[in-house]
VOPA-383276 format. One record per residue (C-alpha): residue number from 1; x, y, z. Coordinates in steps of 0.001 Angstrom, whole numbers, padded with zeros to 6 digits. Each point is the difference from the previous one (the first is absolute). Example, Ala and Ser with C-alpha at 12.3 -4.5 7.8 and 13.67 -1.06 7.14 Angstrom:
<1; <012300; -004500; 007800>>,
<2; <001370; 003440; -000660>>,
END
This chain:
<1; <-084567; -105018; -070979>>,
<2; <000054; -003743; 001639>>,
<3; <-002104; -001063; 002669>>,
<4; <001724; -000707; 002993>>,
<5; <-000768; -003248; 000723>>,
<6; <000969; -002831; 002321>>,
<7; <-000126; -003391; -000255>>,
<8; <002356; -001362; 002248>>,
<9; <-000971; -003126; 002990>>,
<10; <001031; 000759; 003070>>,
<11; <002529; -003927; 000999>>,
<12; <-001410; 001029; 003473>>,
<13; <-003720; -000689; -000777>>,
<14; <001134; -003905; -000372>>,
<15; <002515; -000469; 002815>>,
<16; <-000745; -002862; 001695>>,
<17; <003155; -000815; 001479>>,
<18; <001835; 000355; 003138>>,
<19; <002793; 002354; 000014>>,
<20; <003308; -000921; -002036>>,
<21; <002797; 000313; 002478>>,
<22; <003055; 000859; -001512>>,
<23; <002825; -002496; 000608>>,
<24; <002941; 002460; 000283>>,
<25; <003636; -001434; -000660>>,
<26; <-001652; -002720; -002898>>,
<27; <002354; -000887; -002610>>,
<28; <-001510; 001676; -003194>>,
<29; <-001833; -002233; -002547>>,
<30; <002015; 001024; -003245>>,
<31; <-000413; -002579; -002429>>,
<32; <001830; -000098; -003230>>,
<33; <001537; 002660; -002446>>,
<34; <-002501; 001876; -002209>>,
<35; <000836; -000758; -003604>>,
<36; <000123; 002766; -002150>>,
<37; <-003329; 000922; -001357>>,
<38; <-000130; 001091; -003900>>,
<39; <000961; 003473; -000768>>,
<40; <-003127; 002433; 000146>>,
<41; <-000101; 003721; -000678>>,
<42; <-002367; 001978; 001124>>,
<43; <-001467; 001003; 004125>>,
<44; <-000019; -002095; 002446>>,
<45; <-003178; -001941; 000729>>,
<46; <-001506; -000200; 003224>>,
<47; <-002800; -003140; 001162>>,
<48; <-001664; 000375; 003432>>,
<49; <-001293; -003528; 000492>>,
<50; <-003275; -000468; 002992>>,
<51; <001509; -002911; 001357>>,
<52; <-003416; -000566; 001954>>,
<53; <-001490; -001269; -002921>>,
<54; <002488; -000355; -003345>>,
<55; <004025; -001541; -000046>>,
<56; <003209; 002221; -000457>>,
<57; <000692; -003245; -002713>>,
<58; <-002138; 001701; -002550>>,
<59; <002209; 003122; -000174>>,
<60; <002857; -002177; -002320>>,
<61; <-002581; -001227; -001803>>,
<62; <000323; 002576; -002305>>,
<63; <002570; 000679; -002807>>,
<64; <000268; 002430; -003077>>,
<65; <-000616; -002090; -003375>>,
<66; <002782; 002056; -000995>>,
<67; <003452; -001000; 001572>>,
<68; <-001634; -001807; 002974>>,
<69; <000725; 002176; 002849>>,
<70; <-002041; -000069; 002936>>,
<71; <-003321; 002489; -000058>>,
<72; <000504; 001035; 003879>>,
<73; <003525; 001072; 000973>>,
<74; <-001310; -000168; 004380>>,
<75; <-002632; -001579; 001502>>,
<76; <-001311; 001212; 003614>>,
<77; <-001555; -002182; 002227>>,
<78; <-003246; 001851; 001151>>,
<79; <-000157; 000314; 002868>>,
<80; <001493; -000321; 003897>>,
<81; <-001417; 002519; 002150>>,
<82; <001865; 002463; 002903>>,
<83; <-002016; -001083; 002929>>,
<84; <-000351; 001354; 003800>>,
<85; <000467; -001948; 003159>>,
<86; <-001558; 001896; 002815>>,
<87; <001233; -001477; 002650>>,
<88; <004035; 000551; -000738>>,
<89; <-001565; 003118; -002209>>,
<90; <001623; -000612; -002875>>,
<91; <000275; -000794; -003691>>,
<92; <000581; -003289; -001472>>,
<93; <-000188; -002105; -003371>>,
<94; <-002202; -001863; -000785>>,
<95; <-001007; -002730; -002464>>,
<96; <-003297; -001274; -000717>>,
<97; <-000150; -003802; -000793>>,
<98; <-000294; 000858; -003494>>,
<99; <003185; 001700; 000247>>,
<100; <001619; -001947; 002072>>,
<101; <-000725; -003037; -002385>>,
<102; <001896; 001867; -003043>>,
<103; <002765; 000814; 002823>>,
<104; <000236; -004065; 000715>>,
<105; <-000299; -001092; -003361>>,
<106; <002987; 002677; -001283>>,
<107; <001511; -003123; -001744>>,
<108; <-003529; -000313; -002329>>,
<109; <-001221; 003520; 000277>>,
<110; <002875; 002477; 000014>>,
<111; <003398; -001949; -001162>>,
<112; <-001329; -001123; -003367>>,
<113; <-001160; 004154; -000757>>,
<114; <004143; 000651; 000965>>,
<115; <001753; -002747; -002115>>,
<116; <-001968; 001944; -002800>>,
<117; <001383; 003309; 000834>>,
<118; <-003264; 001013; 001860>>,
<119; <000265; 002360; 003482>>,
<120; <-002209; -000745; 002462>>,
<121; <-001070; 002446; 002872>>,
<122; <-002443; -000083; 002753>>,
<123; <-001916; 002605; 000094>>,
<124; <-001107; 001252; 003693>>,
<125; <-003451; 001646; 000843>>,
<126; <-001755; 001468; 002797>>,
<127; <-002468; -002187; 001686>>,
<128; <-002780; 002492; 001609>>,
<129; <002037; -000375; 003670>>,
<130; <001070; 003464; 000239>>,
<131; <003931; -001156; -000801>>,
<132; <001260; 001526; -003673>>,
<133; <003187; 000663; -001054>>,
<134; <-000330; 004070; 000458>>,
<135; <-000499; -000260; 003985>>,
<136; <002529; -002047; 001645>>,
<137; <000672; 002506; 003180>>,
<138; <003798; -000594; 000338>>,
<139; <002813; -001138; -002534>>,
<140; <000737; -002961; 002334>>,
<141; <-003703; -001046; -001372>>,
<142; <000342; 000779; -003370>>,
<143; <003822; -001758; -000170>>,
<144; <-001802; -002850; 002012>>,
<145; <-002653; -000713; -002782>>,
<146; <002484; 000743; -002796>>,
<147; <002096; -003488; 001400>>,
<148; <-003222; -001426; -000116>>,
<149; <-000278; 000052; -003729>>,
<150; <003703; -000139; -001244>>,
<151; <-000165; -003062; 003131>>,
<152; <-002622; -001395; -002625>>,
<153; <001223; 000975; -003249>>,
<154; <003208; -002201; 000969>>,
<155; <-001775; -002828; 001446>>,
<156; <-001857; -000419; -002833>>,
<157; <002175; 000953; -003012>>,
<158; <-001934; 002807; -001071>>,
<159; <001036; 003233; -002006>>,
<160; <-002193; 002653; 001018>>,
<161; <-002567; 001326; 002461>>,
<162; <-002325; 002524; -001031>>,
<163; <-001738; 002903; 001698>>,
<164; <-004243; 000437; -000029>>,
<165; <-000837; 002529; 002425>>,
<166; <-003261; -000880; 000297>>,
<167; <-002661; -001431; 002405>>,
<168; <002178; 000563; 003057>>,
<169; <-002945; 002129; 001542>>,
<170; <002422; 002460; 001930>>,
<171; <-001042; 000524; 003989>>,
<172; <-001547; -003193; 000127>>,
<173; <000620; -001993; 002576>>,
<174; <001487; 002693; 001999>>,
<175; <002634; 000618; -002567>>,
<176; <001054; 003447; -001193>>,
<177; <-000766; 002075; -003290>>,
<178; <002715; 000022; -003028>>,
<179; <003716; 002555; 001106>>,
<180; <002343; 000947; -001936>>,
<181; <002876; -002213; 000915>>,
<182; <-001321; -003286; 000096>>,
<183; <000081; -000958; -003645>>,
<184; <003151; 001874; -000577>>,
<185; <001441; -002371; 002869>>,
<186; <-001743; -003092; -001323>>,
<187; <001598; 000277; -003247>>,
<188; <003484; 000531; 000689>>,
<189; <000105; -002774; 002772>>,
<190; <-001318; -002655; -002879>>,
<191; <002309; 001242; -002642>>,
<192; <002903; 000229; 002707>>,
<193; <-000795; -003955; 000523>>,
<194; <-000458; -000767; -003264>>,
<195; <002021; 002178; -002824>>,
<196; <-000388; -002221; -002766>>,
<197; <-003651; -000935; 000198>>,
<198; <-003112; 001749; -001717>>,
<199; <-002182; 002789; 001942>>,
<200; <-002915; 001083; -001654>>,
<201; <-003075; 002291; 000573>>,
<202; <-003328; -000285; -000529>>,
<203; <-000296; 003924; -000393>>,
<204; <-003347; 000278; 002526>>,
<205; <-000737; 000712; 003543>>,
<206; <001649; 002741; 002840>>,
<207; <003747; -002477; -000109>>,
<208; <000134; 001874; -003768>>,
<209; <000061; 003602; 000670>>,
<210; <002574; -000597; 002859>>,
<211; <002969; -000884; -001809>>,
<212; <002204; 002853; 001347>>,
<213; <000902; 000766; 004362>>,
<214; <003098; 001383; 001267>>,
<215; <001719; 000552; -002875>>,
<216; <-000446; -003390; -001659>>,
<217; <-001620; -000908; -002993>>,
<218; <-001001; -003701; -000611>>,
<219; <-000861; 000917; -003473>>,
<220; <002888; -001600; -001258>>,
<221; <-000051; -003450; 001359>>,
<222; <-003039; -000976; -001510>>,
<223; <000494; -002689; -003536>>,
<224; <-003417; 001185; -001029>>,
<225; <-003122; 002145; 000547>>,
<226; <-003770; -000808; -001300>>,
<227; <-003177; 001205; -000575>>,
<228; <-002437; -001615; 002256>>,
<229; <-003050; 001140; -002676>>,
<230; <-001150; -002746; -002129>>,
<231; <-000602; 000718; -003857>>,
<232; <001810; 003731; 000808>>,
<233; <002650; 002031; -000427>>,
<234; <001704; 001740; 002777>>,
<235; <003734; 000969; 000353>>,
<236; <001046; -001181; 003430>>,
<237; <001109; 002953; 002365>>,
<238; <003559; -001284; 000787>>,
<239; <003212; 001529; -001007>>,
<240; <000881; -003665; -002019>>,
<241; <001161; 000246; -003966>>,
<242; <-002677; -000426; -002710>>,
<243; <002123; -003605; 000198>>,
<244; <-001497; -001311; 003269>>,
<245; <-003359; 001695; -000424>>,
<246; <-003420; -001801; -001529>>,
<247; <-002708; 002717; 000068>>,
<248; <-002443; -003108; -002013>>,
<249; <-001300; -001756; 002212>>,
<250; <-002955; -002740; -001623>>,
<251; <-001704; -002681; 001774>>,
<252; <000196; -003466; -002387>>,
<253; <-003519; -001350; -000413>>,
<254; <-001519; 003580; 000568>>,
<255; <001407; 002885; -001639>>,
<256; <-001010; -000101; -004159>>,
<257; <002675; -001176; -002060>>,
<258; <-000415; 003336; -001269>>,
<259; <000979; 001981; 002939>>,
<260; <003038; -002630; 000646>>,
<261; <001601; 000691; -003014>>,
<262; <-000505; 003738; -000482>>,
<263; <001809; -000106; 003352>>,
<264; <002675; -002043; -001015>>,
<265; <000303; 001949; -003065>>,
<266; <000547; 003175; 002346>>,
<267; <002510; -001774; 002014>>,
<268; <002072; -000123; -003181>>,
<269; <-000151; 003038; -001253>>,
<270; <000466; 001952; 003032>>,
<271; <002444; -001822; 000820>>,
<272; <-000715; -001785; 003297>>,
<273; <001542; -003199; 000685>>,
<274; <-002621; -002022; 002557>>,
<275; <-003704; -001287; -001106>>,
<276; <-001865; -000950; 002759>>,
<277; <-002789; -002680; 000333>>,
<278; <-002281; -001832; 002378>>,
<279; <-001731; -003303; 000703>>,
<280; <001373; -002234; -002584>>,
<281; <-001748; -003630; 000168>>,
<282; <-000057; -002999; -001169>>,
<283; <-002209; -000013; -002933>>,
<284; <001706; 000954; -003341>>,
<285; <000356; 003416; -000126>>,
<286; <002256; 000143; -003429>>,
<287; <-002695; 002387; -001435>>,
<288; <000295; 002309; 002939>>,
<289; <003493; -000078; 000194>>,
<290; <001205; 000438; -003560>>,
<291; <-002262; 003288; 000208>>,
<292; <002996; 001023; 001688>>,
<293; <002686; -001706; -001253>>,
<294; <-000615; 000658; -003248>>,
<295; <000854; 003843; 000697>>,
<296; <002658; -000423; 002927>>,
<297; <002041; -002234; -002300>>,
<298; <-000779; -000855; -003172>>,
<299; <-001980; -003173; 000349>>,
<300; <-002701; -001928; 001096>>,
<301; <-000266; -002493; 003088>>,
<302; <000024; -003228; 000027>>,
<303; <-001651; -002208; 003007>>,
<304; <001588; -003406; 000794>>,
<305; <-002296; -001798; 002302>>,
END
């Protein structure tokens, strides 16, 4: 049985900026067509870059020797944070400068990852200000934050947000514990604004085991569901197809080789189609990564600088 262990850096520990204010009504930033990528079979890979430290530029630096497809099929952006104002007692979004620089630089950062077929998503955490996306007290709130990010997605020609319930520190600040309707209403405001775009979970914290309230389920309008366990397995608790689901979950750098690919090798022959990992760099990770690779598809890895 695995260790439970957690690696993950909090984006809030190294916020030094002001808050990003959203510029509603901004002409999305869409740059140019993706081109095709090469054909790949096999799950769909998953990079969470920490954009505090390490570029989302060295996600398509990676191809299989075989056929050249890229390694990483989506690359999320970790991470904004769901903040609290308490004088207009609210939630907001907000980007640290880190953040906010890959947000600017789209054009260096994030267009280059699309023209190769590579999704990008933000992901969105809690920031230890009592907000989270489990306690908004009224569906005006939750639709009201849920504009925020599809407000952002468009404005800067993104694909994707992601959900990590974690850190929000629920009653802070005044703010109320996690109900029952406030994810369910979250979810189906974002995916009424933006039908076409990616919403995944980070399958952790009190937003997961809400996913039901009046007779709705938001099961369904998820892409994909993860493990938030480094070097484990753990089936994510979502109604979602084997398809969308990536019970591995390895940290690049961290977990063994060993572990990576037994994990990948699982994904394969149980027949889930997502393969989670974390905190991909910039040094050259092709040993790491073709761990992997090697069982997902067929191939090692091959790192371009």
């Amino acid at each position: 049985m695995f260790t439970l262990v957690r690696s993950r850096v909090r984006t809030a520990a190294c916020a030094l900026a002001a808050v990003a204010a959203l510029a509603l009504g901004t002409t999305a930033a869409t740059g140019a067509a993706a081109a095709p990528a090469p054909a790949k079979q096999g799950p769909t890979s998953v990079a969470y870059v920490e954009v505090n430290n390490n570029s989302m530029q060295n996600v398509g630096k990676y191809t299989l020797a075989n056929g050249g497809g890229n390694v990483f099929d989506v690359a999320v952006i970790f991470a904004a944070n769901i903040n609290y104002d308490t004088g207009t007692k609210a939630a907001y979004l907000y980007f640290n400068e880190n953040v906010q620089r890959v947000l600017d630089n789209a054009a260096t950062e994030i267009r280059p990852l699309q023209q190769k077929g590579i999704k990008v998503v933000l992901s969105v955490l809690g920031n230890h200000q009592g907000a989270g996306f489990a306690n908004f007290p009224s569906q005006r709130a939750a639709s009201a934050f849920a504009t925020q990010l599809s407000d952002t997605v468009a404005k800067y020609g993104l694909d994707g947000v992601d959900f990590d319930d974690e850190y929000a520190e629920y009653g802070n600040n005044g703010t109320g514990q996690p109900n029952d309707s406030s994810f369910v209403q979250l979810v189906t405001a974002l995916r009424a604004n933006m039908p076409d775009k990616i919403i995944s979970l980070y399958n952790i914290g009190p937003a997961v085991s809400r996913l039901s309230y009046g007779g709705v389920d938001v099961s369904s309008k998820f892409d994909y569901a993860w493990n938030p366990y480094y070097g484990t397995w753990q089936v994510p608790g979502i109604a979602l197809p084997k398809a969308k689901l990536s019970p591995a979950a390895v940290e690049i750098g961290r977990t063994s080789q060993s572990t990576a690919a037994d994990l990948a090798r699982r994904t394969v022959s149980e027949g889930y189609g997502v393969y989670l990992t974390y905190n991909l760099d910039g040094a050259d990770r092709s040993s790491d990564v073709s761990a992997f690779t090697r069982e997902l598809y067929g191939s090692d890895a091959v790192y371009t600088p």
